[in-house]
N, C-alpha and C positions, 0 to 999 in steps of 0.2 A: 359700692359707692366709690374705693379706690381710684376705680377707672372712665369713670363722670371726668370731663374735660373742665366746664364749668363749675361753678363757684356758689349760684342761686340756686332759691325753692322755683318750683314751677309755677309762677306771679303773672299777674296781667303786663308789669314792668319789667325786663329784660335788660340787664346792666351790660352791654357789648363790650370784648376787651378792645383794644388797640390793637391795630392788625402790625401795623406797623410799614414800615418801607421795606420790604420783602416782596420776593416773587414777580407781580407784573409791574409793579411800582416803583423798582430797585431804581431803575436811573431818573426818576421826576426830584424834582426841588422844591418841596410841596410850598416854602417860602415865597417861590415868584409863578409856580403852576398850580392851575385850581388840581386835585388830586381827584376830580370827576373828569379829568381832559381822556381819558381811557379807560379802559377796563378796570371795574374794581372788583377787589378779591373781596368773597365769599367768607363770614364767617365759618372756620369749625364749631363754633361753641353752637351757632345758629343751625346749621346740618345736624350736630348730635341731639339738639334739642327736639327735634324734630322727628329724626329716627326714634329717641326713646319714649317717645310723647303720641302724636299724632298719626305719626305713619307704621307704629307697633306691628297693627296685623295687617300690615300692605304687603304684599311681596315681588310687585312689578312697578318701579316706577315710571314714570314722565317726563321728563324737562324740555320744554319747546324751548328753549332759552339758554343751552347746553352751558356758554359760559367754558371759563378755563378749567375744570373740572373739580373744583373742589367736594360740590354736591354727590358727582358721582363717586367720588373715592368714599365719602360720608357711608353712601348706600353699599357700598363695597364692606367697609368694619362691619356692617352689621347684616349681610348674607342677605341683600336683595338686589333684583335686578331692577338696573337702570340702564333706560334708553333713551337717551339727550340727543336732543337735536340741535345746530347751531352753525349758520353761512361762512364764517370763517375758519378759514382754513389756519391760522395763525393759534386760534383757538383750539382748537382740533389736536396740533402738534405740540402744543403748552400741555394739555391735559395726558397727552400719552406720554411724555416727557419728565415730566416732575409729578405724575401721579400715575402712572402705567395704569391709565383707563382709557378707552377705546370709545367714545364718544362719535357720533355720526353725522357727515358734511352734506346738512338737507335743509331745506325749508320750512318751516311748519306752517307754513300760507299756502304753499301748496304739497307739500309728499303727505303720504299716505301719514295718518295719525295710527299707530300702535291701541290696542285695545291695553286698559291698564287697571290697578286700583289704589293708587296713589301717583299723587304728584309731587314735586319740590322745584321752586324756581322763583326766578329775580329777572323779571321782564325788561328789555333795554328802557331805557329813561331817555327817549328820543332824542332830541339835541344837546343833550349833557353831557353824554358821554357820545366815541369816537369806538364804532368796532369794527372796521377794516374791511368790509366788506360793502360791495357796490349797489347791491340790492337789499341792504338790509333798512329794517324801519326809521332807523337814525336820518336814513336822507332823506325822505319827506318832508317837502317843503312847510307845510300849515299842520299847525297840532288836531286838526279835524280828521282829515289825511292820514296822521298817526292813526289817532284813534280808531276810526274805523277799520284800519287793517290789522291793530291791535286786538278788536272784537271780531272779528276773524278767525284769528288764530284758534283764540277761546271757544267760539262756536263749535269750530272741528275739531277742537281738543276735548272740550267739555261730552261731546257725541261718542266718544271711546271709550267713557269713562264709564266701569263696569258703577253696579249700584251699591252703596256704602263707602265710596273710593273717599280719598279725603284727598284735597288738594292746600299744601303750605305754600302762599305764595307772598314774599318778600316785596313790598312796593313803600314807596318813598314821595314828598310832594318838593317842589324845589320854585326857586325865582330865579329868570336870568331876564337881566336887561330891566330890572324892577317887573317882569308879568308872573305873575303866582301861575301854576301848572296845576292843578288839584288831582295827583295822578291818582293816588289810593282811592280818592271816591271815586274817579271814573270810571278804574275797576271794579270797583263792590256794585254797580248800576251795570255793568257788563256780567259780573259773576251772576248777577240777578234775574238778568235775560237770558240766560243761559238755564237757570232753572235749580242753579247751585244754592245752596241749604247754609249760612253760616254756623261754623261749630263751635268757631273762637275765634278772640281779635287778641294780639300780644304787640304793644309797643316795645320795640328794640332802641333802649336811650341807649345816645353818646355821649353824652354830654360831658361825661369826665375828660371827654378827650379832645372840645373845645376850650378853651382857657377864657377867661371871664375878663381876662383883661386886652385881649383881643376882638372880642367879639361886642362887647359890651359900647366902646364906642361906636361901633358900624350899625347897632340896632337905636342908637339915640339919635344918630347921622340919619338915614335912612327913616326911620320912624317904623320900622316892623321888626318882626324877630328870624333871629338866625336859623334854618334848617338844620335839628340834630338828632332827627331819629326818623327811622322809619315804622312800617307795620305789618308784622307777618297776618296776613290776613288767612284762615283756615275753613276749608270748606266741605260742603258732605255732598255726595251723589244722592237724591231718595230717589 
């Protein structure tokens, strides 16, 4: 138990810490820049929870969504392979860089999908964030357009997936411009066509790390409420 990162029982409610201004975020001013303008870092406590939970008896992971690598150093502590995939090259150099993991510069719309029995990943969140690359899902013009090449992905990923595999997969709903994005159910209606089994839903609050007196006029202004958690949604192969 010494060596448990986190702090909680394993809850349906997930208390996330503060990542903080570190690593890809160091030079934003989260003051006058939304802190979604790029890449956001990955929980650790989220990765270990995950290794010590859900992906136990995996021993090959997934990530179409490679990310700055935090996931795969996760899978690293605890002696599985991970094979991420992810178009930017900036990403790529980040993750061998400040986590000496070896991550792979491929597509997951089109390169070959690895056979696997687990998964871990944090699907881009189309127009919200900024990942640096020219053909990645972010530039699609219409959230249809997303989606559909976002169930795509899934399709060919989901098809790899030896049986029993379990997939953790990190998804968030967001407003820009006042239009609601319902990303978490688009996915669970995608994981569903695909044939995937739900095993568990885990809300990850932030909420401590909203402050109430910022936020609380903008939800009175506006008349809706603030985005402050996401949903590791977890899935089974039968």
């Amino acid at each position: 138990m010494s060596k448990i990162m986190y702090k909680y029982l394993p809850v349906s409610v997930f208390d996330v810490d503060k990542i903080g201004k570190i690593g890809i975020r160091s030079k934003q001013n989260h003051s006058e820049q939304s802190s979604r303008c790029t890449y956001s870092p990955f929980s650790p406590q989220i990765s270990e929870w995950c290794m010590e939970y859900f992906l136990r008896d995996a021993t090959t992971l997934f990530d179409p969504f490679a990310g700055w690598g935090e996931r795969h150093a996760a899978a690293k502590n605890f002696d599985k392979v991970y094979l991420g995939y992810d178009i930017s090259p900036d990403a790529i150099a980040f993750a061998k860089k400040h986590y000496n993991v070896h991550n792979i510069l491929a597509n997951s719309l089109t390169e070959e999908i690895p056979p696997h029995d687990g998964l871990i990943t944090c699907p881009p969140y189309w127009n919200l964030e900024k990942y640096g690359a020219n053909d990645g899902l972010d530039r699609l013009k219409k959230w249809e357009d997303f989606l559909a090449q976002y169930e795509t992905v899934w399709k060919r990923t989901c098809e790899k997936a030896l049986p029993g595999s379990k997939y953790c997969i990190i998804v968030g709903d967001w407003r820009k411009k006042h239009i609601f994005y319902d990303f978490t159910y688009q996915t669970e209606k995608i994981m569903e066509k695909c044939g995937m089994k739900v095993f568990d839903k885990v809300v990850l609050s932030q909420k401590k790390i909203y402050p109430i007196k910022f936020h609380m006029p903008q939800a009175k202004r506006l008349g809706y409420t603030v985005k402050v958690h996401q949903t590791l949604l977890v899935y089974e192969k039968v």
